[in-house]
C-alpha positions in Angstrom: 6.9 -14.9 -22.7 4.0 -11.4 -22.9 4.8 -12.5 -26.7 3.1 -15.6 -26.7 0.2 -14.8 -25.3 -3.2 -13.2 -26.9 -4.0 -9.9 -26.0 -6.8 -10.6 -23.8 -4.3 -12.6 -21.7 -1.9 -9.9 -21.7 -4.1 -7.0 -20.8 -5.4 -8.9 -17.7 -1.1 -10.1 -16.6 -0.6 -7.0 -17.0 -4.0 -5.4 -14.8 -3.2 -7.6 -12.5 0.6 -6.8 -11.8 -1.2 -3.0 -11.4 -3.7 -4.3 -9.4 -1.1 -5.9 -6.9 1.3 -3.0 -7.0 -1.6 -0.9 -6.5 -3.1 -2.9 -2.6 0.2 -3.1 -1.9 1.3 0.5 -2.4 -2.1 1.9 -0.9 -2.3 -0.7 1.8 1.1 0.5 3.3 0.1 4.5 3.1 -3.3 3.7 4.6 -1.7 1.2 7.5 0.4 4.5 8.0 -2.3 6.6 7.8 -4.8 4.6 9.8 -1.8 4.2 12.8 -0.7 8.0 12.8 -5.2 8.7 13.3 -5.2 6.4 15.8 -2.1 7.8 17.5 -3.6 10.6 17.0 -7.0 10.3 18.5 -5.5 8.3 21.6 -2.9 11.8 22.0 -6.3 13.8 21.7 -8.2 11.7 24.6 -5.0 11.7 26.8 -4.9 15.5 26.3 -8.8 16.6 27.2 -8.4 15.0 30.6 -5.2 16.0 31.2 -6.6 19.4 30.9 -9.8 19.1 32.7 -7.4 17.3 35.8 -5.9 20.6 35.5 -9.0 22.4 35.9 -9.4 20.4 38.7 -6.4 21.3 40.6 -6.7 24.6 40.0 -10.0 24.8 41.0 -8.6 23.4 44.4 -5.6 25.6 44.8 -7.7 28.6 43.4 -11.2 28.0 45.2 -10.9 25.1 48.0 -7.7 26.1 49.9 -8.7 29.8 50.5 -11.8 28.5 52.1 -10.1 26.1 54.2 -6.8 28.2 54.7 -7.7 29.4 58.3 -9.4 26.2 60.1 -6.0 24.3 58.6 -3.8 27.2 60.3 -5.8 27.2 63.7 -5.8 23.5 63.4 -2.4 22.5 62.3 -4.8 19.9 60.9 -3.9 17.8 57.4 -7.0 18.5 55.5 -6.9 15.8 52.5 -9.6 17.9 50.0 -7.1 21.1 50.1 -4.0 18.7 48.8 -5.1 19.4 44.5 -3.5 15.6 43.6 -5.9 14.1 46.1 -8.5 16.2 45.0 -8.0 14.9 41.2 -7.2 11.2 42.1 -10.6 11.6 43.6 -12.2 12.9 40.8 -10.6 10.7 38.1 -12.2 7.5 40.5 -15.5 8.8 40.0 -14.8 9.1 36.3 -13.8 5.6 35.8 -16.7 4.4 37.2 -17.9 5.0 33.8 -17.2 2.2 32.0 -16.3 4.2 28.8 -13.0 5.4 31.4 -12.5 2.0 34.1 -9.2 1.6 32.2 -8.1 4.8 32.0 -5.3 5.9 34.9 -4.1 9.3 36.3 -1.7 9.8 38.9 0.4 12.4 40.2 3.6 10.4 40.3 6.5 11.8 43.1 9.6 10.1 43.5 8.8 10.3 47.7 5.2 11.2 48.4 4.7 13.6 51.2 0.9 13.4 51.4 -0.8 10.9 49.7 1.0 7.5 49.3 -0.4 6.1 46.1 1.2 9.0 44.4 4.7 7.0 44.2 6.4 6.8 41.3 7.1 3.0 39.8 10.1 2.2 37.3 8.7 4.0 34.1 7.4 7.0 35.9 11.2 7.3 37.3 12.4 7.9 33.9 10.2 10.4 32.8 10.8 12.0 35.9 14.5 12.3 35.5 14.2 13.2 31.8 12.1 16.5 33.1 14.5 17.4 36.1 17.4 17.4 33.1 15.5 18.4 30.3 13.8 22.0 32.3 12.9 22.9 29.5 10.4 20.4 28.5 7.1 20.8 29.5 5.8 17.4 28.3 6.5 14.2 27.1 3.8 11.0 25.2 4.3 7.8 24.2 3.1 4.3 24.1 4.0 1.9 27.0 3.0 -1.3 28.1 1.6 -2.3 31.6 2.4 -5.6 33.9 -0.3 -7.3 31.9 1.0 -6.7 28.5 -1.4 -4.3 27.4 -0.4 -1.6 25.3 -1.2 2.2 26.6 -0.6 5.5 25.9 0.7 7.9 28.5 0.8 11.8 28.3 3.1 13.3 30.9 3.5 17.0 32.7 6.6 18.2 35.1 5.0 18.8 38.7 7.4 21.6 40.1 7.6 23.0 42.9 5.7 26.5 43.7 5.4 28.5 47.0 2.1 28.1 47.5 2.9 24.5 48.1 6.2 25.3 50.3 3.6 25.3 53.3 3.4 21.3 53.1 7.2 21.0 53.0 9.5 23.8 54.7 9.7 23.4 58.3 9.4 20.3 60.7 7.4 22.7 63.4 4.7 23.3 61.1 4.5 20.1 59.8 1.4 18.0 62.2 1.6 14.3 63.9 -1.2 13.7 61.5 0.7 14.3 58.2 3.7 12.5 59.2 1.2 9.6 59.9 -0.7 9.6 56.4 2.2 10.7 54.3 5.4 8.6 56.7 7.4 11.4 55.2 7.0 15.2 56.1 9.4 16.0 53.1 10.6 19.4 54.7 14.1 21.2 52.9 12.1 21.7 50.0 13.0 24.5 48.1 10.8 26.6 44.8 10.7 25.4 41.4 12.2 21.8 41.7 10.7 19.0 39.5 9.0 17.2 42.7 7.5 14.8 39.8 4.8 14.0 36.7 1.2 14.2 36.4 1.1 11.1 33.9 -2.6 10.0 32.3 -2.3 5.9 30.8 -5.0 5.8 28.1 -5.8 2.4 26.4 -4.6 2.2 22.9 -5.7 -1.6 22.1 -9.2 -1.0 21.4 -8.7 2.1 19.3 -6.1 0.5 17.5 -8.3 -2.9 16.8 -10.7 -0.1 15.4 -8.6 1.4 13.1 -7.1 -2.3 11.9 -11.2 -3.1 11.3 -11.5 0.4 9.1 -8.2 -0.4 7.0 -9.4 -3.9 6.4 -13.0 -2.6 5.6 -11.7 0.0 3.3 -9.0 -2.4 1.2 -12.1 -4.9 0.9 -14.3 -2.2 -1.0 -11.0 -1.0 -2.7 -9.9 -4.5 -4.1 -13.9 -5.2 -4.4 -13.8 -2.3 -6.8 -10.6 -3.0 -8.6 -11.4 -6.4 -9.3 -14.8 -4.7 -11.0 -12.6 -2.4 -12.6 -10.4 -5.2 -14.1 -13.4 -7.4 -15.0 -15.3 -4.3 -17.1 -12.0 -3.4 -19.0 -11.7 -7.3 -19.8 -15.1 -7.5 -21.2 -14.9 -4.0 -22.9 -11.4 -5.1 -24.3 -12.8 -8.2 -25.9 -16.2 -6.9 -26.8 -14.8 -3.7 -28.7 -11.7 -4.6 -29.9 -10.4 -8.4 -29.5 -13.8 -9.6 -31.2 -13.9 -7.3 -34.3 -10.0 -7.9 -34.8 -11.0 -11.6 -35.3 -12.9 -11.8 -38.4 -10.6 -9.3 -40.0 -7.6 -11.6 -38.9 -9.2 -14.4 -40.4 -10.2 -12.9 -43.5 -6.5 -11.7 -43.5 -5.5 -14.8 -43.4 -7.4 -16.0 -46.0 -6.2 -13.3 -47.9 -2.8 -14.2 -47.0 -2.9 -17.6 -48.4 -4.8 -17.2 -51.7 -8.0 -18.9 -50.4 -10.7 -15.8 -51.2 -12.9 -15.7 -54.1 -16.1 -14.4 -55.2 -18.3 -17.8 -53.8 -16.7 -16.8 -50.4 -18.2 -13.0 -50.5 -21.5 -14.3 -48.3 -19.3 -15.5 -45.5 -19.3 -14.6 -42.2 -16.1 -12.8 -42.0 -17.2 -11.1 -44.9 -20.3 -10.0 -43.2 -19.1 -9.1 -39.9 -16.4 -6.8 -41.7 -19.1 -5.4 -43.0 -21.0 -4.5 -39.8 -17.6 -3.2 -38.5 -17.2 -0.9 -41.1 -20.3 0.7 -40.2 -18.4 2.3 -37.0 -16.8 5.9 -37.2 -14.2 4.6 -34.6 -10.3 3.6 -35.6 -11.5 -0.6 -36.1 -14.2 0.9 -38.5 -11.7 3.0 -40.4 -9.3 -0.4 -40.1 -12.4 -2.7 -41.5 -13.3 0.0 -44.3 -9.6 -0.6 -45.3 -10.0 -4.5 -45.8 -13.2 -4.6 -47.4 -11.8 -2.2 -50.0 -9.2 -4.7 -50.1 -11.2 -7.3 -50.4 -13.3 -6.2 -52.7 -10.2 -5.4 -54.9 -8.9 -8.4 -54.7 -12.1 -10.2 -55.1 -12.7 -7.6 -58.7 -9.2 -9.0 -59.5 -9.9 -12.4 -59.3 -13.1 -12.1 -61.2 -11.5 -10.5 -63.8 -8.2 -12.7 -63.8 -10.8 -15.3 -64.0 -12.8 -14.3 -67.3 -9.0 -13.7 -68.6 -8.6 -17.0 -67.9 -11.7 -18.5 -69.7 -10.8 -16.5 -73.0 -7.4 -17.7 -73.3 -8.8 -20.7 -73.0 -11.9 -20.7 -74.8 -9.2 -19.4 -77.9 -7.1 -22.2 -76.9 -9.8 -24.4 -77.8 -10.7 -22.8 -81.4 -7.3 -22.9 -82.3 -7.0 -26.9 -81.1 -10.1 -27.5 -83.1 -9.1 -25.7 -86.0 -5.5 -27.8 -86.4 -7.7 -31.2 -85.2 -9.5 -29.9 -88.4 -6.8 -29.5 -90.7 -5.3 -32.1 -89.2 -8.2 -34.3 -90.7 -8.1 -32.4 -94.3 -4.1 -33.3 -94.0 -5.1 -36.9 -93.7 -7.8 -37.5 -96.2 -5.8 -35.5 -98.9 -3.2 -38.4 -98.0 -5.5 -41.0 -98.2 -6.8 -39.9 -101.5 -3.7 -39.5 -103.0 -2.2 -43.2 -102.0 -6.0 -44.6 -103.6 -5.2 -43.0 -106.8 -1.2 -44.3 -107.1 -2.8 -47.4 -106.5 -5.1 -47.9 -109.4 
């Protein structure tokens, strides 16, 4: 089939299967590339505040709790600041009321919460949750989840364990007040050190960061097809301006050549002339159009002198023709002579 077609035709088939090879190939590493950035970026986000809710709670445990350490022993009074995951739910409230961070979510999630109720675990929190109490090892777990409303988020998870500083909230039932029992409806006392009690988990929204990078992918194969198709279209016109428009006249007068048709009335022609002009060049289609109008011109000497051949061997051809029409004549009038003088 590539056989049948010019070469202009073929170059731009054959540009074109590149071209399409080309999106295709680059349009799957950059999807990848694009998705792993944005995973990326939304692991980065999740991170920062996971630290800085860190810095929270142990600015609580470390600076907060000393303070109030002996009104909440003379008391026996359930002081809600000195608990560090109330302290950082608090906290991370205020920050969503920036609207940069309304749909961002932290929680301290407990499989039985023994001081602030919204700190119980649902379904998904369970899981990760049991995969820290096997896995002891692992200090933290990330992924992408969806919520009840079928958005997609990323969530970036810590082990809470257990440490004695917090045994004060859950060993025995005398120390434990009517007023924690009442907030919490579960002293939680028979805890014991080190236990994975549950998760500190941050959900950041991945959607919008995700639409982002989709925008920048699409932006970036627009300017590179936009600049392929340029590429493809100066090529073309370089292709048939340099080399498929000199090859022409050449071919023609090839052709000509080919089938006996030049001669020395045709050296004025067009393909004659543009030869010419070609051969000017220092490039390889100079060189190639130096080489036919040698050719030419040999042939065209050739023919030229083939040609005054020609007209002598006929121009003797003629002499001798009249020369025997002449004797011819003689032959005849000797005859005629002859018979008139038998006669008489």
């Amino acid at each position: 089939m590539l056989s049948n077609l010019k070469l202009a035709s073929k170059f731009t088939l054959l540009l074109s299967l590149v071209f399409v090879c080309a999106i295709v190939i680059s349009g799957a590493v950059l999807s990848q590339t694009t998705q792993q950035q944005a995973e990326s970026d939304v692991a980065y986000r999740g991170q920062i505040l996971m630290e800085v809710m860190n810095s929270v709670r142990n600015y609580t445990n470390d600076e907060v709790n000393p303070i109030l350490k002996g009104r909440i022993k003379k008391s026996n009074e359930l002081i809600l600041q000195a608990i560090p995951s109330y302290s950082v739910s608090k906290v991370f409230e205020n920050l969503r009321k920036n609207s940069k961070y309304q749909n961002y979510l932290y929680k301290d999630a407990v499989l039985r919460p023994n001081t602030y109720v919204p700190d119980e675990a649902n379904t998904f929190e369970k899981k990760i949750i049991k995969k820290f109490q096997k896995k002891s090892a692992l200090k933290e777990d990330s992924g992408f989840t969806t919520t009840r409303k079928g958005k997609s988020v990323f969530y970036y998870a810590q082990p809470i364990i257990e440490k004695k500083k917090c045994l004060r909230c859950y060993n025995a039932s005398a120390e434990a007040s009517k007023r924690k029992v009442a907030i919490s409806g579960n002293p939680g006392f028979g805890k014991s050190q080190n236990n994975v009690l549950g998760t500190r988990i941050i959900y950041v929204p991945s959607e919008e960061v995700f639409a982002i990078a989709h925008r920048n992918l699409l932006l970036f194969m627009s300017i590179f097809i936009g600049i392929f198709a340029l590429v493809i279209w100066l090529i073309n016109f370089l292709l048939k301006r340099s080399v498929i428009q000199p090859i022409r006249p050449m071919a023609r007068l090839a052709q000509k050549i080919s089938n006996d048709q030049l001669s020395s009335e045709q050296s004025e022609e067009s393909e004659i002339k543009s030869v010419e002009k070609l051969a000017k060049r220092s490039d390889e289609l100079g060189q190639l159009a130096q080489l036919f109008q040698q050719m030419a011109q040999a042939i065209s000497t050739r023919e030229q002198s083939f040609a005054q051949q020609l007209q002598q061997i006929r121009n003797k051809g003629d002499v001798r023709i009249a020369y025997f029409k002449k004797l011819q004549q003689k032959a005849q009038t000797i005859r005629s002579k002859s018979k008139n003088s038998s006669q008489s």
